[in-house]
Each structure stands twice: as structure tokens, then as C-alpha cells.
N, C-alpha and C positions, 0 to 999 in steps of 0.2 A: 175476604175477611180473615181466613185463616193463616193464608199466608202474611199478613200484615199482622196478625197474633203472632205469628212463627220470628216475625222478624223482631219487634218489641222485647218479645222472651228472651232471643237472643242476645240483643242490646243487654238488658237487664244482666242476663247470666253474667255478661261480656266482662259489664262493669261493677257486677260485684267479687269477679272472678279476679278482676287487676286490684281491687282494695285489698283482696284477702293475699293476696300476692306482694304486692305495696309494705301491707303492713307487717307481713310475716320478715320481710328483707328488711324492714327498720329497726322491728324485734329482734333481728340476730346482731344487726349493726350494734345499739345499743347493749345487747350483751356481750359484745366483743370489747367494747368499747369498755364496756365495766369489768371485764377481764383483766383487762390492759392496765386500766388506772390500777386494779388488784394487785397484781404482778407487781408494776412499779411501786407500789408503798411496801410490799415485800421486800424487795430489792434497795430501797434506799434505808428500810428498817437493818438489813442486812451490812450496808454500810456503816448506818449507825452503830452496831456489833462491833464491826471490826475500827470504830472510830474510838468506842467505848475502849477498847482494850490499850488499844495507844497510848487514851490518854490517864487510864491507867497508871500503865507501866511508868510512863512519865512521873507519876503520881509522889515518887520516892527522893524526884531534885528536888534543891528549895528552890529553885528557879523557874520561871517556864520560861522556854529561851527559844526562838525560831530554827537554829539547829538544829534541833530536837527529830525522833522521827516523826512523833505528829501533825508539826508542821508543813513536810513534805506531800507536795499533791501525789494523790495516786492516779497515776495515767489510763486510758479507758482499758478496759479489763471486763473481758466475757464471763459470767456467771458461767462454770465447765456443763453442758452439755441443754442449756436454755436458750442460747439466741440472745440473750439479755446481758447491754454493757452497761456497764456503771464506770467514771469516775470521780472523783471527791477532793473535797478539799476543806479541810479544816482553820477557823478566823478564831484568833481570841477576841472575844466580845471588851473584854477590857482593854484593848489598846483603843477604844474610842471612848469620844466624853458621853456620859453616861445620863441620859436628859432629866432623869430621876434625882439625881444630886443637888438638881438646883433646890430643893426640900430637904428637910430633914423631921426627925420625929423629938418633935417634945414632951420630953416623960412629963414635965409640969401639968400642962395644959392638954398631954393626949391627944396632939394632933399633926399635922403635918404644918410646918411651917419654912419661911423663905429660908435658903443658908447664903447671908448675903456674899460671900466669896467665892460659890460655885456659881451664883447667879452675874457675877462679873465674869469669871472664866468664859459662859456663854455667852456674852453678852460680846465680847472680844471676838468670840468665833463668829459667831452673825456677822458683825463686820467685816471681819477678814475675807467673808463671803459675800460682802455687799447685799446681806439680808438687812430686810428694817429691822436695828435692833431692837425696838418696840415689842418683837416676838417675845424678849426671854420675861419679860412681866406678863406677860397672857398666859404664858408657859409655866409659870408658878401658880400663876391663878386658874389654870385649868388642876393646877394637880394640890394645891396646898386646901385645906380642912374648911376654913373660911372663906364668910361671901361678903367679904369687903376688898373692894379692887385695890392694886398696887398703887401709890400715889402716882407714879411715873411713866403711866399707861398701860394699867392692865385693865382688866375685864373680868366681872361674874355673871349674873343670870341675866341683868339686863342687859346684858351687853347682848349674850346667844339668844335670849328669846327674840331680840329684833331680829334677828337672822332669818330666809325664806330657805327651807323651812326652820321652825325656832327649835330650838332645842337647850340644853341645859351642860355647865363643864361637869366634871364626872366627880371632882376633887379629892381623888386619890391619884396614885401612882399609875402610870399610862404600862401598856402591854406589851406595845409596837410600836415604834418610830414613826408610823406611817399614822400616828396620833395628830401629828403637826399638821397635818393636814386640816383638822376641825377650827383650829386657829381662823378668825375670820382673814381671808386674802392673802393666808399664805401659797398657795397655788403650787399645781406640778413644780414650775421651774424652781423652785424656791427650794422644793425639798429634794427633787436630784442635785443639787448643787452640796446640802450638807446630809443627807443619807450616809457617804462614805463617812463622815464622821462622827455619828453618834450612834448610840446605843439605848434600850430601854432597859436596864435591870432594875433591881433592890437599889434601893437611893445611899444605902452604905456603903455598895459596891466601889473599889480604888482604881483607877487607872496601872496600866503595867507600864512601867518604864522602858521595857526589856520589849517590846512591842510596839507602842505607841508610835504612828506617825513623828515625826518632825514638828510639824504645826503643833500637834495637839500636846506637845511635849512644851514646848514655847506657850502657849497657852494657859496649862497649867501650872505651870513654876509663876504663871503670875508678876513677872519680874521686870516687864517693857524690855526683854531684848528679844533677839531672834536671830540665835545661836543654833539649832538643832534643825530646823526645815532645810539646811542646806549641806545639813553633814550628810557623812556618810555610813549610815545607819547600817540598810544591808550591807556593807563591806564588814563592818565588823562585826553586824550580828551572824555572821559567819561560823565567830568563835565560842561567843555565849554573848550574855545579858551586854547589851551595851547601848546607853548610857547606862549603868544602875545606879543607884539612890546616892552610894557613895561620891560619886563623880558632879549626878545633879549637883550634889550638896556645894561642892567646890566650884561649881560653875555660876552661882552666883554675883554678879557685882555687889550686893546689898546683901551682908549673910542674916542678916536679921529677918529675913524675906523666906530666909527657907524655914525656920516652923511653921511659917502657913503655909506651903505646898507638900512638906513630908508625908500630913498624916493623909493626903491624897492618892500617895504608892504603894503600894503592892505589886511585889516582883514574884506572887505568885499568885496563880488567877484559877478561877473557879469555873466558869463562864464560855462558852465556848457555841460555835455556831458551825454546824458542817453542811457545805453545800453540796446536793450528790447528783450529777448529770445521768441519766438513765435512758438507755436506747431498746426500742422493741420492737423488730422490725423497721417500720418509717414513722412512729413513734415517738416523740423524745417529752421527756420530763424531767421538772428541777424539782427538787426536794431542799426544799431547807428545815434541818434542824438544830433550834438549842439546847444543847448540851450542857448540865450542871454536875461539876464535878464533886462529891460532898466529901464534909470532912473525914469519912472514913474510905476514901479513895474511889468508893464506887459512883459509875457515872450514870445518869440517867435522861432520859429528854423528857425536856418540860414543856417545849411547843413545835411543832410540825405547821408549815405551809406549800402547797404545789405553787411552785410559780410564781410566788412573792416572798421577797425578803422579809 
């Protein structure tokens, strides 16, 4: 009997001996762990800093122009005596269509309502991507003030409470692009296809000429040509702004066509998104930040994500 007490106890010890041990090697795991993610938001705050300052300096052209040094990637580069690489790369948020525009704000009525000429701009881009264009009417009605559907297939409450599980559109202005998603059947493939091209800011916000893709440049002018998705954009944006407003204006077939695309541009941008690769050890992390440049030149971030755009 003793000996089989002796053996029991020892069990016992054995196995509360490996939990306390178990657990103590999860508890350091998990505080390394929270270390690390620490470090990295240091470190890509760190790039933010030195992103802040570029676009700064920048701050003085009337232009923001891809020449620039801001626009330049900085190549990986070791924090001097941490172990820890960073490198970064800064996007202007305005050279894409801006999902928020398809709205605008009525001082009459105080609310958000459709702007039927941004809502054809997108409505153009869907297709060009072989999205159901049926999205950019659910796409006003998830963000415009009112719960009366678009006549041409949009959606309000009835429409998301039949949803499993139900829920309701938010009708204000979306945060994230990755909003398109709440869309009933819009699905992954749908929105990696138009992600590279749109944006979520302030529904004022103007596209950059001096920046903008080709497509989205063809897009916005509104004009049924499709003159710009096959120039040669980088070559010249080499030298500064090119196409800018002047040149759109003249590239025209229909010049009666450019008042409605002008008040669209803005060649210089606010707006800005830094992406910062971070390495620690066998570690790695993405930091994405937007960057808002304010009228008195200083810059600030307004949203941080690990790992997602």
C-alpha cells in the first residue's frame, strides 16, 4: 500500500509538475510575443516619423508629383543597433476612386445624398472589372442618410435584415474599403479585383491627376474614350505632374464635357497611406498607415492596421 501511495504521489507531483512547467513556457511565449508586436508598432510609428517629415517637406510644391522624394520606396534598413528592419513605402490615397464620392452632403436637407455623376464614374469601373454593376446602387444606399432604396437596384433595411445573420446598412460614410464586403454577394474575388482601385476618404476628397492610374484617369474625365490606361504615365511622371489638368482639359473630344470632370482634380493631395514591412528576428509585420496631410502642413495618422489594408 505504501508503495502504491508512493507511486500515485509521484504521478500526481509528475503531472502537476509538466502543467506548471507547460504553462510557465506559454506565459514567456506569449510575453515575447507581445514584445514583438510592441517593438513593431514602435518601429513602423518610427516610420511613420520619418514618412511625416517627407511629406512635409513636400508640403511647399503646389503639386504632389511621384518624382518627389516621398514617393520613393525606402529599401530594408536596420534600426542602428536593434535587430529590427524596416522598409516602407508611401501611396497617394487620391490617385484612386474614392467610394465616398459616390454621395455628397446636402446643406438643404442635411444629409447625405446620391451624386449622380460620381455614381456613373463607378458604376463604369464595376464594369470594366466585370463586377455586377448593381453594386454602386447598394453602395449609395449603404452610405446615403435615407431608407428608401435606389430605384435601379439598391437596398436598405429590408433588404440586410433578410441577410443570415440580419443586420442593418450603417448610412454614413464607410472607414475602409474592405466595407464592400457587407454588400450582399459581393465576395472575396470581387473585391481583390477592385481593392487596387479605390479608396475610402471624406466624400469631398478629388482625385490626383499627377497620380492616378490610367483607368481611373479614363474613368473620371467621363468622356467614353480611353486615351490614358495605355500611355505612358511612369515615363513621364519621371519629370513631374503628367497628365495635369491643363493637358486633361485639352484632351477632350467633347470640351463641354470637361466642367464636369474638373471640379474632380486636385493636383494636390492630402491623403496618403504608408505601408511599413518590419522584420524581428523570424518575425515579419505589415503596418499600414493613413496619413493626413493638414492645411497647415503638419501630418498626422488617422488609422493604423497590422496586416490589412
Amino acid at each position: 500500500m505504501a508503495l502504491l501511495v508512493a507511486i500515485v504521489m509521484f504521478a500526481i507531483a509528475t503531472t502537476v509538475a509538466a502543467a506548471i512547467t507547460y504553462d510557465k513556457a506559454m506565459a514567456a511565449r506569449r510575453a515575447a510575443a507581445t514584445f514583438t508586436l510592441e517593438q513593431a508598432l514602435q518601429a513602423g510609428m518610427a516610420g511613420e516619423a520619418l514618412a511625416a517629415v517627407l511629406l512635409e517637406d513636400d508640403a511647399s510644391n503646389n503639386r504632389t508629383e511621384l518624382h518627389r522624394d516621398w514617393a520613393q520606396p525606402l529599401p530594408p534598413t536596420e534600426i542602428e543597433g536593434t535587430g529590427i528592419w524596416v522598409q516602407g513605402q508611401i501611396e497617394d490615397l487620391t490617385s484612386r476612386f474614392n467610394l465616398n464620392s459616390v454621395v455628397m452632403w446636402d446643406t438643404q436637407t442635411n444629409s447625405l445624398v446620391a451624386d449622380p455623376r460620381q455614381v456613373q464614374v463607378f458604376t463604369e469601373l464595376l464594369r470594366s472589372l466585370n463586377i455586377d454593376q448593381r453594386y454602386a446602387d447598394l453602395l449609395v444606399d449603404w452610405l446615403d442618410t435615407d431608407n428608401t432604396p435606389q430605384p435601379s437596384g439598391g437596398g436598405e433595411d429590408s433588404l440586410y435584415l433578410t441577410q443570415s445573420p440580419p443586420y442593418r446598412p450603417p448610412n454614413t460614410l464607410i472607414m475602409h474599403t474592405s466595407e464592400l464586403l457587407a454588400l450582399p454577394g459581393f465576395g472575396a474575388e470581387n473585391y481583390a479585383r477592385i481593392a487596387p482601385f479605390v479608396s475610402a476618404l471624406p466624400w469631398y476628397v478629388d482625385m490626383n491627376p499627377c497620380t492616378a492610374l490610367g483607368k481611373l484617369l479614363d474613368l473620371n474625365n467621363n468622356d467614353g474614350q480611353s486615351q490614358w490606361e495605355n500611355a505612358p504615365l511612369d515615363l513621364n511622371r519621371k519629370k513631374g505632374c503628367w497628365p495635369d489638368k491643363g493637358l486633361l482639359g485639352t484632351s477632350f473630344s467633347d470640351p463641354s464635357k470637361w466642367p464636369l470632370a474638373d471640379p474632380h482634380y486636385n493636383e494636390k493631395s492630402s491623403w496618403f497611406r504608408l505601408r511599413t514591412n518590419i522584420r524581428i528576428g523570424t518575425a515579419e509585420f505589415v503596418l499600414y498607415s493613413v496619413l493626413y496631410r493638414e492645411d497647415s502642413n503638419r501630418v498626422r495618422t488617422v488609422q493604423r492596421s497590422f496586416g490589412s489594408e
